[in-house]
C-alpha positions in Angstrom: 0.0 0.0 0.0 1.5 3.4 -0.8 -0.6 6.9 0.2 0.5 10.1 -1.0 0.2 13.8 -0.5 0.2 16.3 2.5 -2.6 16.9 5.1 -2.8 20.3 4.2 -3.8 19.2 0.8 -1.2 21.2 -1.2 -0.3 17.7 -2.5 -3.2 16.4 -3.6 -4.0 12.4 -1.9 -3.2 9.3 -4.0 -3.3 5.9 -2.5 -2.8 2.7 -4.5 -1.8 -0.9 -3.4 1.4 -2.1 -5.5 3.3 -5.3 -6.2 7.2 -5.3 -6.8 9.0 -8.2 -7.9 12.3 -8.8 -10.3 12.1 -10.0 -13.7 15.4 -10.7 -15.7 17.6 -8.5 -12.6 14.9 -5.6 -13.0 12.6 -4.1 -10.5 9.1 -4.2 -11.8 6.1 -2.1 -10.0 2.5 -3.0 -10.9 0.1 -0.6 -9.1 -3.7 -0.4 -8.8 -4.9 2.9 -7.7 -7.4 3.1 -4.6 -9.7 5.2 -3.6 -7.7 7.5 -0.9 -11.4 7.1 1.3 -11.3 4.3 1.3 -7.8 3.6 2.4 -8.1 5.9 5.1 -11.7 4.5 6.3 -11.3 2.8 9.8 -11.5 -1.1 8.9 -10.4 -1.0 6.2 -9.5 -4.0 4.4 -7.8 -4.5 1.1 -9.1 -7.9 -0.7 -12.4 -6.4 0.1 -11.9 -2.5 -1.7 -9.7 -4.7 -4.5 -12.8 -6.9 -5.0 -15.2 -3.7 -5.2 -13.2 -1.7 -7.1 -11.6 -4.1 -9.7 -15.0 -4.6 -11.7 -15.2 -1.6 -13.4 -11.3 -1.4 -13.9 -9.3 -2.6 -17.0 -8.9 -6.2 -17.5 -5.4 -5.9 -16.6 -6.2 -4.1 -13.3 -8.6 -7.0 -12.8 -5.9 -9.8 -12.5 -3.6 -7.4 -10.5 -6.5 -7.4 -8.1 -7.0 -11.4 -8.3 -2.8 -11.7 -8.0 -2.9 -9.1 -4.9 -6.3 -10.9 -3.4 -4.3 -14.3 -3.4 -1.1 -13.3 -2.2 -2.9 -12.2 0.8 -5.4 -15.2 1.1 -4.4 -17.8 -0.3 -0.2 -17.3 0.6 -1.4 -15.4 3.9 1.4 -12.6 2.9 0.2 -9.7 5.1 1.4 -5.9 5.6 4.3 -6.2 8.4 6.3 -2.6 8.9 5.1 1.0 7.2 7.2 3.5 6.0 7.2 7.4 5.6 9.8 9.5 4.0 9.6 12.7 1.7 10.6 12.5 -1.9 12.6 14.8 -3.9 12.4 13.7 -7.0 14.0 15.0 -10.6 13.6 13.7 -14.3 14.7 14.5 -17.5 12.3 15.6 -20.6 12.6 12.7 -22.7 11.0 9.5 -21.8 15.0 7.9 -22.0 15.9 10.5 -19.6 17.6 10.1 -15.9 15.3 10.2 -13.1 17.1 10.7 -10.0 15.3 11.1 -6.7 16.6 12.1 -3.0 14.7 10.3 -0.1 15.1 11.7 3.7 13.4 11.3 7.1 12.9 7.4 6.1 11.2 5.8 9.2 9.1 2.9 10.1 6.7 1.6 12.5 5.9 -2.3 12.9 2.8 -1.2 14.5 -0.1 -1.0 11.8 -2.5 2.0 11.7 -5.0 3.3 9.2 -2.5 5.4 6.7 -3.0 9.1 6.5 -1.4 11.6 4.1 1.8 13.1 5.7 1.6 11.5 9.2 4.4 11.4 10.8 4.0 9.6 13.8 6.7 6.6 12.8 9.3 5.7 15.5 12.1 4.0 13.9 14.9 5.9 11.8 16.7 3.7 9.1 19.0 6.4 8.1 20.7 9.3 10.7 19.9 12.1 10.5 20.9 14.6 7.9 21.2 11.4 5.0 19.8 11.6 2.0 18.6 8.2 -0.4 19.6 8.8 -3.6 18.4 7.1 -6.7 18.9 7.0 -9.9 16.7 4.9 -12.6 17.2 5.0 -15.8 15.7 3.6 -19.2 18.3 2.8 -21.2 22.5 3.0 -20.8 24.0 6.1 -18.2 24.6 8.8 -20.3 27.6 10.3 -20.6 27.2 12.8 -18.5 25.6 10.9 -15.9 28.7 8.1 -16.1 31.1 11.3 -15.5 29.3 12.9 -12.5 29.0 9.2 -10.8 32.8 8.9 -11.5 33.9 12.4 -10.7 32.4 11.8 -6.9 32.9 8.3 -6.8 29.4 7.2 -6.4 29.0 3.4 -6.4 25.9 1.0 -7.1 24.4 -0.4 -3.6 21.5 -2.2 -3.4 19.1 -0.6 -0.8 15.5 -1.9 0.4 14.1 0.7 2.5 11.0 -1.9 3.1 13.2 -5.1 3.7 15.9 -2.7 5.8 13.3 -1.7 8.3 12.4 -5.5 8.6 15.8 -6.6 8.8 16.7 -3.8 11.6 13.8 -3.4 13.7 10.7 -6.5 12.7 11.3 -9.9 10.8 14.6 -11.3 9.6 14.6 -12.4 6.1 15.9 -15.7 4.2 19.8 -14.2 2.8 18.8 -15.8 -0.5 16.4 -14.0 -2.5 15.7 -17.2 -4.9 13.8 -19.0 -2.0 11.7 -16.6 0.0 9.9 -17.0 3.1 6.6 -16.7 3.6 5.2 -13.7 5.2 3.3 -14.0 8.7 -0.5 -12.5 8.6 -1.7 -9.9 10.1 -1.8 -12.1 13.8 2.1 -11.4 14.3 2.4 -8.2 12.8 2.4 -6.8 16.3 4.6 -8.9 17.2 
């Protein structure tokens, strides 16, 4: 589940439930966008919004929904740890171009609430204070530009979960190899 936007409203609310999984060494996000009500709405219970809402979606939305619905219960994976952070984030013109984004003030909490936009009451740091995330995703090859700033400051490639650190750190330990994962726990020991 991912919410957006601030609780002032000058960022406009956007919620949406997403899956993320590699294909060929490549992060790929599916999302399916939620109404931010009912996110927010106490009770609230995904399967049951994904099963209301999927019927007047696209077909593809529709097996997202089925896929998310039976990950959850069918393979009981539940929701464990949330995360807040604010986004900077920068992209080029072109649809090739660089997009580079600067993530601070990432926290977690292994206690699940109902989501609101911009709350910030999370009590685990995963970075001090002062660090910035930076990413950069790109389409195609570096450009050469990008390939001379990385190398005129030394920049190298590390691999960094925000959602799996926070677990790691602070919740559930995960399985070292990524070819065999383990099962999620439901909701029953998320508090635990």
């Amino acid at each position: 589940m991912r919410i957006y936007g601030s609780a002032d409203g000058k960022i406009p609310p956007k919620a949406f439930a997403e899956v993320k999984h590699k294909s060929y060494g490549r992060g790929i996000k599916r999302r399916f966008d939620l109404p931010v009500a009912a996110v927010v709405a106490p009770g609230f219970s995904l399967p049951e919004v994904l099963r209301r809402e999927a019927p007047r979606r696209s077909r593809e939305d529709q097996v997202l929904a089925e896929e998310m619905i039976g990950l959850m219960e069918e393979r009981e994976m539940w929701p464990v740890c949330q995360m807040r952070y604010s986004r900077h984030a920068f992209e080029g013109t072109r649809e090739d171009d660089v997009r580079v984004t600067f993530d601070r003030g990432i926290r977690c909490r292994m206690d699940l609430q109902p989501l609101r936009p911009d709350c910030q009451d999370f009590e685990y740091d995963l970075l001090p204070e002062g660090t910035f995330l930076m990413e950069v995703k790109m389409n195609t090859v570096a450009p050469y530009w990008m390939r001379d700033l990385i190398g005129r400051h030394r920049l190298v490639r590390r691999k960094f979960s925000k959602y799996c650190t926070a677990l790691e750190r602070y919740g559930l330990r995960l399985p070292q190899s990524t070819d065999t994962p383990a099962p999620i726990p439901g909701p029953a020991l998320a508090s635990a």
